[in-house]
Structures are given as structure tokens and as C-alpha cells.
C-alpha positions as a printed Julia matrix, in Angstrom:
552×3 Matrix{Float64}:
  52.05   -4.26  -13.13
  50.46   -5.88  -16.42
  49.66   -8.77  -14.48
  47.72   -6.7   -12.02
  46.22   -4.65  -14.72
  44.97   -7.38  -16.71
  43.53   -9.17  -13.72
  41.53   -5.67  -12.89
  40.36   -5.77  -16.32
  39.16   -9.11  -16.07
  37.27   -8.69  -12.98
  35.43   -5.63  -14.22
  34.27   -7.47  -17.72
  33.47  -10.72  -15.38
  31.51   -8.86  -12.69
  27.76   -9.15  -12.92
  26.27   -5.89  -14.32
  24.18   -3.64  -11.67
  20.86   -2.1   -13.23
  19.41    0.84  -12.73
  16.27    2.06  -11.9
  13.67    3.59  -14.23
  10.36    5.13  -13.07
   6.87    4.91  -14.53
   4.11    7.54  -13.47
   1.45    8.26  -15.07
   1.62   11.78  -13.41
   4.78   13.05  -14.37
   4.78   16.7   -15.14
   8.39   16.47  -17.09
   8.67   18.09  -19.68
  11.12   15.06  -20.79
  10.2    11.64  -20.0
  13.2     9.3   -19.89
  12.71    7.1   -16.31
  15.0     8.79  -14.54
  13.54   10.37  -11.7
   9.87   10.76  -10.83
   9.87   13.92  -12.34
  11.07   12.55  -15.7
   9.45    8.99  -15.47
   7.79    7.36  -18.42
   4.15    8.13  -18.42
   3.84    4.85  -19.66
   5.16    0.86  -18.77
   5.31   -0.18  -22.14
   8.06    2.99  -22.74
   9.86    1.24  -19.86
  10.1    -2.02  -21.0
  10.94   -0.9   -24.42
  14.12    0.08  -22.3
  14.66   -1.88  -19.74
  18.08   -4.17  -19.64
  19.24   -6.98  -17.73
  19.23   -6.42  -13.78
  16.85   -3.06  -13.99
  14.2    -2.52  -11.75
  10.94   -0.57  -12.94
   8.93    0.86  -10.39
   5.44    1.87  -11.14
   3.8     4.65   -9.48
   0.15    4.43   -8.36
  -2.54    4.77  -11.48
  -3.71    2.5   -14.67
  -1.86    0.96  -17.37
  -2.86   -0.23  -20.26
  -1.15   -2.63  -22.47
  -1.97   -0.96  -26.0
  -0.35    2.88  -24.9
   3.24    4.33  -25.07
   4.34    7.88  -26.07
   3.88    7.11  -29.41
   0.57    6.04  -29.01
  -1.21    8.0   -26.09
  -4.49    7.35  -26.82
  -3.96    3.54  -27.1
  -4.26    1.02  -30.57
  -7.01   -0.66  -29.43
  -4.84   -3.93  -30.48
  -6.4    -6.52  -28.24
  -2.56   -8.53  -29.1
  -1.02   -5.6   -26.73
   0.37   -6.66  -23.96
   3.37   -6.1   -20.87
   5.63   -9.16  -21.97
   8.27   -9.68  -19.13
  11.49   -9.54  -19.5
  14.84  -11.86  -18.12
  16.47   -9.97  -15.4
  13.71   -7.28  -15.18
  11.47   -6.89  -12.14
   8.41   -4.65  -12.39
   7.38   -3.26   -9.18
   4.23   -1.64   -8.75
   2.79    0.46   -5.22
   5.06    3.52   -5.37
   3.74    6.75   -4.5
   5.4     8.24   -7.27
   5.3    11.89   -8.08
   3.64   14.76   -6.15
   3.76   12.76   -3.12
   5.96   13.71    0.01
   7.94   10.87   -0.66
   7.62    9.65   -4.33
   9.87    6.73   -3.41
   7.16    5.07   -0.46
   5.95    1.66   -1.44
   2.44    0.38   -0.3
   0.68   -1.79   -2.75
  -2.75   -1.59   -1.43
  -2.61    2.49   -0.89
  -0.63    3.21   -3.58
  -2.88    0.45   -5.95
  -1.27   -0.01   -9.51
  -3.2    -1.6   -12.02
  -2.0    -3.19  -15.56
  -5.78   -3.17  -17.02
  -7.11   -4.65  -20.28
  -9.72   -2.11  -20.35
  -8.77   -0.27  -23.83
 -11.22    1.67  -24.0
 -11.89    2.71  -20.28
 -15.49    1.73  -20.01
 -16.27   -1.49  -18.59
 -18.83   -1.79  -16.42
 -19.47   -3.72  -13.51
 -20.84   -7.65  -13.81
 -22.18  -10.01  -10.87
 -22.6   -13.11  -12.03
 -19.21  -14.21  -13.51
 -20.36  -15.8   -16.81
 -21.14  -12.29  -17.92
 -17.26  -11.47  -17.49
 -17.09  -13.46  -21.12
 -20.05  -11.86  -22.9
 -20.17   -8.15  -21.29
 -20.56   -5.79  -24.38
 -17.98   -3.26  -22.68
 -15.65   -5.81  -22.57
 -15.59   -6.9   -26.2
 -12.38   -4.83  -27.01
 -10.29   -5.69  -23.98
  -6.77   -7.23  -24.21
  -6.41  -11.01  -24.8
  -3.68  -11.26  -22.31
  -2.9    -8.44  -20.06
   0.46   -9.55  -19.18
   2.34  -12.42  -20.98
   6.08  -14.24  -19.33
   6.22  -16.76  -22.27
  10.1   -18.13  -22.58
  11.03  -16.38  -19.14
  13.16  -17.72  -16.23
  12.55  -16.83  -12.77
  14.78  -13.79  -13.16
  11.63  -12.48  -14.66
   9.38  -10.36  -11.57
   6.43   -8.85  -11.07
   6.12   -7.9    -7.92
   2.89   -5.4    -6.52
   0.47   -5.19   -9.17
  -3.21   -5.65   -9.86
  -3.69   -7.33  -13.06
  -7.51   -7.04  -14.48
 -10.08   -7.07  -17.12
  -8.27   -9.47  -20.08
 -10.56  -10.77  -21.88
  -8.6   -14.21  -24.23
 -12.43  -14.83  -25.33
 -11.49  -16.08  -28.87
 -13.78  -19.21  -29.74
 -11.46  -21.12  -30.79
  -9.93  -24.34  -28.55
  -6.34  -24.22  -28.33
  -6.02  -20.68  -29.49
  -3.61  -18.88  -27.5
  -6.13  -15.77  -27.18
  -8.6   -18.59  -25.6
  -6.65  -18.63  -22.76
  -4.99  -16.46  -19.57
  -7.13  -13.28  -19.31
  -5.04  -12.25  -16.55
  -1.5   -13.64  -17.9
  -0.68  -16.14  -20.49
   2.63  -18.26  -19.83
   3.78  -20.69  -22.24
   7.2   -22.6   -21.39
   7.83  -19.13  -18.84
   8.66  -19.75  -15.1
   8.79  -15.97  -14.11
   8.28  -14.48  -10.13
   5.33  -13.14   -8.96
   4.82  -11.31   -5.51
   2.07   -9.36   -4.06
   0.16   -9.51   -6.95
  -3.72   -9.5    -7.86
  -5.67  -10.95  -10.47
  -9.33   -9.51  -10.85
 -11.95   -9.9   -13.21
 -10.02  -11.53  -15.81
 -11.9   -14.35  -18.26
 -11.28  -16.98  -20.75
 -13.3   -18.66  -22.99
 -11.26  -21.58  -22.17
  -8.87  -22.02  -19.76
  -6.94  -20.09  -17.11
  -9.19  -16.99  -16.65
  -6.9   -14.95  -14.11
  -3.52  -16.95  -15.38
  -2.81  -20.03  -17.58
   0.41  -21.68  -17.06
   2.01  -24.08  -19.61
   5.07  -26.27  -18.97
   7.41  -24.03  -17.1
   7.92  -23.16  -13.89
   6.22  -20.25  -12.2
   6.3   -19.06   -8.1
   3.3   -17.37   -6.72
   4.02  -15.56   -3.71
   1.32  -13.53   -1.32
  -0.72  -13.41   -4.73
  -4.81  -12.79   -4.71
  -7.17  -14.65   -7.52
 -10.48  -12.76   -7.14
 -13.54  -13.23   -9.17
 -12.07  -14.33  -12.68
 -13.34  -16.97  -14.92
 -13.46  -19.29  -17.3
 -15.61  -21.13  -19.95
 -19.48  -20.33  -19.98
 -21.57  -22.64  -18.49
 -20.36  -26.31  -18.99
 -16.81  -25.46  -20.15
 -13.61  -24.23  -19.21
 -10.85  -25.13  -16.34
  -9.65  -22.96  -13.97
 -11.26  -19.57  -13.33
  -8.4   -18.35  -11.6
  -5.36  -19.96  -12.67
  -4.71  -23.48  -15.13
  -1.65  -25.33  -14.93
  -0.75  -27.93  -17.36
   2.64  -29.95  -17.12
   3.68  -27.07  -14.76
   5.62  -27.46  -11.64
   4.09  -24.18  -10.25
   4.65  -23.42   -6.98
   2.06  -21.17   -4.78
   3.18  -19.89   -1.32
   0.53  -17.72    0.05
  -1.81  -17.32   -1.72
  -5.64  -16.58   -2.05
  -8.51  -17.63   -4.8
 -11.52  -16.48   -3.8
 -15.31  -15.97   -6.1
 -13.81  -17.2    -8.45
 -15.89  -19.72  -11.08
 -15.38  -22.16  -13.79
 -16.52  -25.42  -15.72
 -13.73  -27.84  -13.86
 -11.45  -26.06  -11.31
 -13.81  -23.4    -9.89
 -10.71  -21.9    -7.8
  -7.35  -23.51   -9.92
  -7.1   -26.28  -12.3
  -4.15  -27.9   -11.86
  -2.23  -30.58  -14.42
   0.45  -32.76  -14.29
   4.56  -31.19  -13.43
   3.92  -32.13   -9.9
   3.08  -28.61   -7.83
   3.56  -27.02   -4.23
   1.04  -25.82   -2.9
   1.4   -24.06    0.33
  -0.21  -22.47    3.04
  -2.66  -21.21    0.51
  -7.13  -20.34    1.1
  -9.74  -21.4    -1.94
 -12.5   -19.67   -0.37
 -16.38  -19.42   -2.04
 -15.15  -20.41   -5.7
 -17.8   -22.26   -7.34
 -17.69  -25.2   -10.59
 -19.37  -27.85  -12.02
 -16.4   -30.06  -10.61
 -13.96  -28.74   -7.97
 -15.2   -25.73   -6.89
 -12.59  -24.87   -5.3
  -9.82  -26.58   -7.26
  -9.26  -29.49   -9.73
  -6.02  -31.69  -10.32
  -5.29  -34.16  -13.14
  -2.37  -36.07  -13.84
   0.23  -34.84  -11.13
   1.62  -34.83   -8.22
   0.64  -32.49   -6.17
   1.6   -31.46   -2.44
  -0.89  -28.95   -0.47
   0.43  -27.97    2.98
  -1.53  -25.89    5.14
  -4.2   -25.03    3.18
  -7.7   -24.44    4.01
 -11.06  -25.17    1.71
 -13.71  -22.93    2.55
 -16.88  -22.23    1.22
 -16.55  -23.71   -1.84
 -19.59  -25.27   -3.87
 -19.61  -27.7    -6.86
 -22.91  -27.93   -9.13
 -22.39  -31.83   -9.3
 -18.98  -32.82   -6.98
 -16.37  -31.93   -4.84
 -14.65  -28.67   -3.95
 -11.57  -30.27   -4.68
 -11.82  -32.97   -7.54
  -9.29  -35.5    -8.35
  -8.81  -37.5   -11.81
  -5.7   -39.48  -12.52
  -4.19  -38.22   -9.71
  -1.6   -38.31   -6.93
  -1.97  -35.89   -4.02
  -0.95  -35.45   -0.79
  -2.53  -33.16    1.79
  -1.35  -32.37    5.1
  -2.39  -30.4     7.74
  -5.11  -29.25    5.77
  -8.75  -27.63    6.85
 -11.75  -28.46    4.62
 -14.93  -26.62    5.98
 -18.47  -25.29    4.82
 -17.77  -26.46    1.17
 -20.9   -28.45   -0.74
 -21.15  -30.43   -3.36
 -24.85  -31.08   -4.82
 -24.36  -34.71   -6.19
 -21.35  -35.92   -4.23
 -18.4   -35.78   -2.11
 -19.13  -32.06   -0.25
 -14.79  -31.85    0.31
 -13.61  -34.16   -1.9
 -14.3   -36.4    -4.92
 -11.47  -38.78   -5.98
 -12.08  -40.38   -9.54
  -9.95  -42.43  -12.1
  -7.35  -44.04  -10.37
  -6.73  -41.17   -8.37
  -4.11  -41.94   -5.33
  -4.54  -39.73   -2.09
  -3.58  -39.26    1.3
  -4.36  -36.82    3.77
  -2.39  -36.79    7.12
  -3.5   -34.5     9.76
  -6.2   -32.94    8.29
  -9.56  -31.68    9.19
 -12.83  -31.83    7.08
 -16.25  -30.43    9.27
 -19.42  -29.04    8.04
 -19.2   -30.07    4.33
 -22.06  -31.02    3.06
 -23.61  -33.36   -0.01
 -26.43  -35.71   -0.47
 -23.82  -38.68   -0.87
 -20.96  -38.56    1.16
 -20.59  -35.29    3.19
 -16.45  -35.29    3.57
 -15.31  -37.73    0.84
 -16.68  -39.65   -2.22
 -14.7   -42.27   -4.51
 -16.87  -41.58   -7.7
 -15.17  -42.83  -11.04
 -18.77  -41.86  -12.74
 -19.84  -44.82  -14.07
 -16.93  -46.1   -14.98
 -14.93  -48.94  -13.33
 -11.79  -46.89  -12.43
 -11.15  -47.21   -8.6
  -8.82  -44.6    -6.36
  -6.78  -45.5    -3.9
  -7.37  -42.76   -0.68
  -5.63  -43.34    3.16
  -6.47  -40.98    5.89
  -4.48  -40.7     8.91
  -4.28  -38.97   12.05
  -7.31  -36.77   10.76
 -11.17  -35.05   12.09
 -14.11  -35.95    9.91
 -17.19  -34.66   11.15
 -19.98  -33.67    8.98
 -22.88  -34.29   10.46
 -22.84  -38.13    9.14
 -22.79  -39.95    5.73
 -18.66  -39.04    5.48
 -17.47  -41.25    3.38
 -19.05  -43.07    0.23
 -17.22  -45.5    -2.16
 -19.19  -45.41   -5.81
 -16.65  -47.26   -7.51
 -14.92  -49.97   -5.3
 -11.82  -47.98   -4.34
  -9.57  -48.9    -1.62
 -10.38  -46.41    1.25
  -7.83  -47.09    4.53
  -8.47  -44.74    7.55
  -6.65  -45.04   10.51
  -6.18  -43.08   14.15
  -8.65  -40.48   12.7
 -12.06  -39.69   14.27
 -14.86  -40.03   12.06
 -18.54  -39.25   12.82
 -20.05  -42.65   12.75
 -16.92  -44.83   13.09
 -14.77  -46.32   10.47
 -13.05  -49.75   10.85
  -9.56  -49.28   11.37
  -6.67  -49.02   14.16
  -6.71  -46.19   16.51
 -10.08  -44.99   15.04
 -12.66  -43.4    17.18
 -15.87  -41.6    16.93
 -16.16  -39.07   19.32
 -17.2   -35.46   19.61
 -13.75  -33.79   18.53
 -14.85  -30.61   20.64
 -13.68  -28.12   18.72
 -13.38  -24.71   20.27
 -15.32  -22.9    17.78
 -16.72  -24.03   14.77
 -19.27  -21.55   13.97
 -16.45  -19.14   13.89
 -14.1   -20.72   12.18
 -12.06  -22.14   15.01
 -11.13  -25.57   14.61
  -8.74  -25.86   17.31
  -9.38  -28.39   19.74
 -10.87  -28.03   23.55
  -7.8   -29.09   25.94
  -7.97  -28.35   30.07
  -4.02  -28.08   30.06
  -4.14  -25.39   27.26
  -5.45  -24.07   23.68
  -4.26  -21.8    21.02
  -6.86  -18.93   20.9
  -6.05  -17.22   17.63
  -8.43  -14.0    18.4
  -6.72  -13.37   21.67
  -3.22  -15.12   20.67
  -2.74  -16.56   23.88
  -3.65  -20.3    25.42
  -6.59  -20.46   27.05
  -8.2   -23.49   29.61
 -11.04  -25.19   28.63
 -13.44  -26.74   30.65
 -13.41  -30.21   28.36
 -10.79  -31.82   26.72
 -11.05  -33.65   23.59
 -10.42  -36.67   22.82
  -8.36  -36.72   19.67
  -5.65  -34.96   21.76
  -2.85  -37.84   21.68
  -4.69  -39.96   19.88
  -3.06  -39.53   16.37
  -0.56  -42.32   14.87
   1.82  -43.19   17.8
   4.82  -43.5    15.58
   4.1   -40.17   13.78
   6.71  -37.39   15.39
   5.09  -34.73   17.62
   6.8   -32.09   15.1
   5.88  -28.68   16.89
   3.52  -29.5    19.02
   4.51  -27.11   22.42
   4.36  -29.0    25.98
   3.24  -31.15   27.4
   2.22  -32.52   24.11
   2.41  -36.21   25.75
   4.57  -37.55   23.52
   2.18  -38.42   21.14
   0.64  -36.37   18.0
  -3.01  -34.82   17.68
  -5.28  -35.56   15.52
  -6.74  -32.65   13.04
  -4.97  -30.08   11.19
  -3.03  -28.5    14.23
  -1.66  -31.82   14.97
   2.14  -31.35   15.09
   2.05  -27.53   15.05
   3.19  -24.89   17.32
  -0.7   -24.7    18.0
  -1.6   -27.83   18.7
  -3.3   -28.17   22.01
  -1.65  -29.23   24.99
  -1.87  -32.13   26.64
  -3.71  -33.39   30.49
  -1.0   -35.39   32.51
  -1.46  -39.04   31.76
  -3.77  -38.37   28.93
  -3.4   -41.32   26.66
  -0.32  -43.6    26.53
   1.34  -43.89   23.86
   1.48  -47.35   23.61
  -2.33  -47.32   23.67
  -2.62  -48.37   19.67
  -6.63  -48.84   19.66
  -7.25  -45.44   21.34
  -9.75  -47.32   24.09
  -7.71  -46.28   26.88
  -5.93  -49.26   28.2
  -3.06  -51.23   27.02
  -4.04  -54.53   26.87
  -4.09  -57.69   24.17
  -5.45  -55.63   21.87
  -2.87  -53.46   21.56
  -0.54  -56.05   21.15
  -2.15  -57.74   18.24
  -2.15  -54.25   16.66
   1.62  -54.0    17.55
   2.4   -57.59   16.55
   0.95  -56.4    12.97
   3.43  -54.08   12.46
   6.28  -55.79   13.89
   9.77  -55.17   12.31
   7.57  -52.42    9.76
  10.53  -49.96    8.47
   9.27  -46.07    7.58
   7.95  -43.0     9.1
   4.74  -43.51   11.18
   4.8   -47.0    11.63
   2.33  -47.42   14.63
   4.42  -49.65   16.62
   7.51  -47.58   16.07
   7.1   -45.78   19.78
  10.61  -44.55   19.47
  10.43  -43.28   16.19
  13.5   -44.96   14.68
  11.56  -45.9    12.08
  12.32  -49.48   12.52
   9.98  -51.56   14.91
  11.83  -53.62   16.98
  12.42  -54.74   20.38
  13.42  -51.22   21.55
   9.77  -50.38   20.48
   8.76  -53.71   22.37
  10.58  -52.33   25.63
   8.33  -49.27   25.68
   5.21  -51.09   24.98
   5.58  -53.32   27.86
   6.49  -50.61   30.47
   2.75  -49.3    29.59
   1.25  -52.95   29.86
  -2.35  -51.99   31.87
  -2.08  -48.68   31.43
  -5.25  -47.04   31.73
């Protein structure tokens, strides 16, 4: 019996703790205010958090929140050092309907909008051009930082919340009120969900967030018209990382602007990007992102509309990136490198991606541009669509550029390379799928259509690539473009292109073989004589590649 007791009292001092939940509306009628129901929920966050314990959950009805009010001090401080510092184990949830609603307890975050604003004094006004976020006279007493997760783990959340109007615009450089309008992090890796940063600025870096070391996850999160610097300085209008393994998952940056990094700055820790749109952010450099001294791995992301006063809407300096299945369209550049400038030693590869309609007076798609300086990158392009109208790709600094099975307006030395009109189905709309008689993805109707034409980087990517997702008939054989290997690729025409058809000239001939021969006994993934896709070229491979000898 005292073993069974003790046990029981072991378990229940051992067993994680369950939090509660405590309500914040700004509504509340009370008359006491303790967080315990929506009729008695703090009027204000900072009352909350005051409170708030390892494994609670705030929710936050609909309304405005300001950093510098609690019930002690309604009206507000006006202390521009206020702000909603997360907390280990406590997850802030903003959207509720909250009280006077039928159901207090429904969660919407764009109906029921909550928004953490560094507005003190309630009277900003509105601003179109960005730099004027900085200088604004309404916005001279805003909060530093609206939000701050400095020394936080990932047990740290904020989930459904519009962060807006900080304002770090201290002058001085490496001041932390210089930096993360929006939120300042230092050594944090909190959670963030569903969340939007608007309007936020910095006189330095990180206008809507500024990450430092740490490890922070963006989920489904919005950057929208934030800044940072005035007109020649400042990284990253919408969020700087520096020696920050960040990851991103979903999210947006749109309008926003700065010096370097129009869209995101990002710096060294090695980040995940994925499945993320920088759309229409604008910079000196890297309008609609920046990256130095990382490695960094973008998935599935598209660059749209993005425009860089001298280069690039994605700029790269002592870097290492990878992009795949990537879409770069309608950005510009004025001086060079309309999608991409690499610089400095810069190492990058793109596989599967597609750059169209990017514009710049030197070098349209891509520009190795060290500026000056004798400081060459190292890019290779595989399996991708560059087509720009001409001009793609300029080398300013004697970099190593290697392109191969891609299709490049103008033609590019290399095996598998080709030149043709990709036929996409609609460009001027913003669909970049490719033309195919045996099927295509139409993403407006979501359902395959038949084209009249097929194009002709359909099977034509790396042969020893894998097919990944690609639906049938897929011909065995990968696509070139930023579909390639996807569940919408398009389909493949019986006896489209063989597989053992290495030059993409449609026959299998001596040709071929010297480009097989070249790779012969090659170990790794996408080896192009690896037909079997051991990866290992061998004889096996060899067995394949004869049964298509003359192949047409």
C-alpha cells in the first residue's frame, strides 16, 4: 500500500503541468478583471502576461493593444521601452471573438483582427512612400519594439496577431532600439503562426522583425510594407537574420523596402526557406531578398515583382544557396542581373527552376557581378527555363557559370541544353505551366487540360534526376522548369523523348554516347548517365542506353 502510494505521488509531482486559459478583451464589461472568462478577461495583454505560467494559453479577443497599458496604467506611459516580451511555455493567440459575441470562444484571425500596435498615442497617420515610415511626425513616440522573444525557446507562441507601427528609429548603429520595429529577437527561437507584420520601421535593420542567433519558425506569416534604413542604408525591410537558422514555411513579404534586402535580409545559421512569395519589395540590392554568409535552402518559392535600384531581386554575397523548384518572374533590376546577382564568392545552384520576364540592362535572368572587385561565384543551373527576352546571363567577374539540360533563350553551351520556345500556358497571367497534348495542370479550373502544342522541355530535364511526383505518363524522365517533378508537372506524349537521348536533339546516336562515356562510373544523384537511377553509372545504365540506340 506505501509502495503504491508513493508511486501515485510520484507520478503526480512528475507529470507535466496542464495550463489554463486566461482571456484578454478589451471589451469586457466585468466588473472584476482576472482572465477567467470573457466576462472577467483582462482588458489588457500586458495584465495577462504579468500572469501567465508555464503551459497557459492567452487568447486575445478582437481590438488594439498597446505595449505601454495595463490596469495600472490605462491611459498608457508613453515608454517607447514597452513592450509584449514572450514568455517559455506561453502561447498568445489572437482572432477570438471575445465578448458580446454569440460565441465569444470563435476564432477567425482575419474577422476577428487583433492588433499588438506601437501606436502610443493613437494617431498615426497614413504614409505611401515607405521612407516616411522612419520620419512621420505621428510616429515619433511609437514603441521601439512592439513585441520582443529575446532568450525564448520554441515553447514560446504567437500565434494570430497583427503586429504594427514600431518604430526602433534610434540613430545609433548597433543600438538595440535601431532595430526590429515589428519584433526584436536576440538569442530567442520562439513560434510564430498566422501572424502579420505591417508598417513597422528601423533605422537600421529588421524593420518588421530582426532575428539574432537563435532559432525562430515562421509559419503562414505576412511581411507587408515595413522598412528599413532611409535611403542608402539599412537591411531587411521586413525581416533580418543574422547567424540565425530561421526557418519560414509559408510565408509572404510583400511592398516591403530597404537599403540591402528589400523583402528579407538574410545572414549566416544556414535557413529554410519554404514554399514562401517576395512579391513587389523594392532595394538598392535584393529587392526582394538578400543573403550573406549562409547556407540557405529556398524550396518552392516564387520572386515576383520585385525591383532593385542597382541589382538583383535576390542578391548573393559570400554565399551558399540552393534553390529548387523555384519561379522568378517580372522582377527588374536597373544596373544588373533582373533575378539574380551572385557576388563574392557566392556558390549557387538552382535545380528546376524557372526565371521569365525579368528584366535589366545587363543580364535579364542572372549576373555574376563581384563590383569591381576580383571575387568570382561559382553558379550551376540544371534542369531549369530561362527566358527573358535575351541577354540571360552575364559574367562581370570571371565566375564559373555551368548550365546544363535547361532551356535558355539564346542557347548556352552545355549537355542537354536547348533553346526553344518553352510554351508556357500562360505567362501574362501568371501561369508558368507548360503546354503538353497528353495533359496540363490548369490551376484556375484545377483540372488537366489538352493543349494543342507540346513543349519541348517536357522530358528533357537531367535523365538521371528522379521523376519525383510527376503524375503519368511522365515518360520516365523529369521536366524542365519549376513543376518539374511535381504532382503538376505536365504529362507526357507517347514516345516523347527517350531517355537515353542525353543532348536533347532527338535521336540517340554518337553523341549521346560521348556524353554518356563522360560520366561513366560518376557516383551521386543526377548523374546524366545514371538511367536507372542507382546512382552509380555502370553497365546496367549501359544496358538501357543501348536498347534506345537510333531512337528517334
Amino acid at each position: 500500500m506505501r509502495r503504491a502510494t508513493f508511486i501515485l505521488a510520484f507520478l503526480l509531482l512528475t507529470a507535466p503541468c496542464e495550463g489554463g486559459i486566461i482571456t484578454v478583451d478589451d471589451d469586457a464589461p466585468g466588473p472584476a478583471q482576472n482572465g477567467s472568462s470573457w466576462t472577467h478577461a483582462y482588458k489588457y495583454l500586458q495584465d495577462a502576461l504579468a500572469v501567465a505560467q508555464y503551459g497557459d494559453e492567452v487568447r486575445v479577443a478582437e481590438g488594439i493593444y498597446t505595449p505601454d497599458s495595463n490596469s495600472a496604467e490605462p491611459n498608457g506611459t508613453d515608454d517607447r521601452d514597452a513592450t509584449f516580451q514572450l514568455i517559455n511555455g506561453v502561447a498568445v493567440c489572437g482572432g477570438y471573438a471575445g465578448f458580446g459575441e454569440p460565441d465569444p470562444n470563435a476564432r477567425d484571425v482575419e474577422l476577428y483582427e487583433t492588433t499588438l500596435s506601437g501606436d502610443l498615442d493613437g494617431n498615426d497617420v497614413d504614409v505611401n512612400d515607405l521612407l516616411d515610415l522612419l520620419y512621420e511626425p505621428s510616429r515619433a513616440e511609437n514603441s521601439y519594439h512592439v513585441v520582443t522573444s529575446s532568450g525564448t525557446d520554441e515553447t514560446a507562441v504567437l500565434d494570430g496577431l497583427t503586429i504594427t507601427a514600431g518604430n526602433a528609429n534610434d540613430p545609433c548603429l548597433n543600438d538595440p532600439r535601431s532595430d526590429g520595429g515589428g519584433m526584436y529577437n536576440d538569442s530567442g527561437s520562439p513560434t510564430l503562426n498566422n501572424c502579420t507584420f505591417s508598417e513597422n520601421s528601423a533605422r537600421w535593420d529588421g524593420g518588421g522583425a530582426y532575428n539574432c542567433i537563435g532559432n525562430s519558425t515562421f509559419t503562414n506569416c505576412t511581411f507587408s510594407r515595413n522598412s528599413a534604413g532611409t535611403s542608402g542604408t539599412g537591411h531587411g525591410g521586413g525581416m533580418y537574420c543574422t547567424g540565425s537558422p530561421t526557418t519560414l514555411n509559408n510565408c509572404i513579404f510583400a511592398g516591403n523596402w530597404a537599403g540591402q534586402g528589400g523583402g528579407a535580409e538574410i545572414g549566416g545559421g544556414g535557413p529554410t526557406i519554404v514554399n514562401c512569395t517576395f512579391s513587389n519589395n523594392s532595394g538598392n540590392f535584393g529587392g526582394g531578398m538578400q543573403t550573406n554568409n549562409d547556407s540557405t535552402t529556398l524550396t518552392g518559392c516564387t520572386f515576383s515583382g520585385n525591383s532593385a535600384y542597382k541589382g538583383g531581386a535576390g542578391r548573393y554575397l559570400y554565399s551558399s544557396s540552393t534553390f529548387s523548384k523555384c519561379l522568378f518572374i517580372g522582377n527588374r533590376a536597373d544596373n544588373y542581373g533582373g533575378g539574380i546577382v551572385s557576388g563574392n564568392y557566392s556558390t549557387l545552384t538552382f535545380i528546376n527552376c524557372t526565371l521569365a520576364g525579368n528584366s535589366a540592362p545587363e543580364g535579364n535572368a542572372l549576373a555574376c557581378d563581384s563590383y569591381q572587385q576580383s571575387r568570382p561565384s561559382n553558379v550551376e543551373v540544371t534542369n531549369c527555363i530561362i527566358w527573358d527576352g535575351g541577354d540571360e546571363v552575364v559574367d562581370k567577374d570571371g565566375s564559373t557559370i555551368t548550365i546544363t539540360y535547361s532551356n535558355v533563350q539564346g542557347g548556352w553551351t552545355g549537355a542537354g541544353n536547348i533553346g526553344n520556345d518553352p510554351c508556357f500556358a500562360d505567362p501574362c497571367n501568371g501561369d508558368y505551366h507548360l503546354q503538353s497534348a497528353a495533359g496540363r495542370w490548369d490551376p484556375n479550373s484545377e483540372s488537366w487540360v489538352i493543349d494543342a502544342n507540346t513543349s519541348l522541355c517536357i522530358d528533357a530535364g537531367n535523365p538521371g534526376c528522379p521523376v519525383g511526383s510527376e503524375p503519368m505518363p511522365n515518360g520516365n524522365r523529369i521536366n524542365m522548369g519549376d513543376y518539374g517533378g511535381t504532382p503538376t508537372a505536365s504529362k507526357s506524349p507517347a514516345d516523347w523523348r527517350s531517355i537515353a537521348d542525353l543532348t536533347n536533339d532527338w535521336v540517340v546516336d554518337f553523341n549521346d554516347l560521348a556524353v554518356f562515356v563522360d560520366y561513366w562510373l560518376d557516383a551521386g544523384e543526377c548523374v546524366p548517365s545514371d538511367l536507372n537511377r542507382s546512382e552509380f553509372a555502370n553497365f546496367a545504365d549501359y544496358a538501357i542506353f543501348a536498347d534506345n540506340w537510333r531512337v528517334e
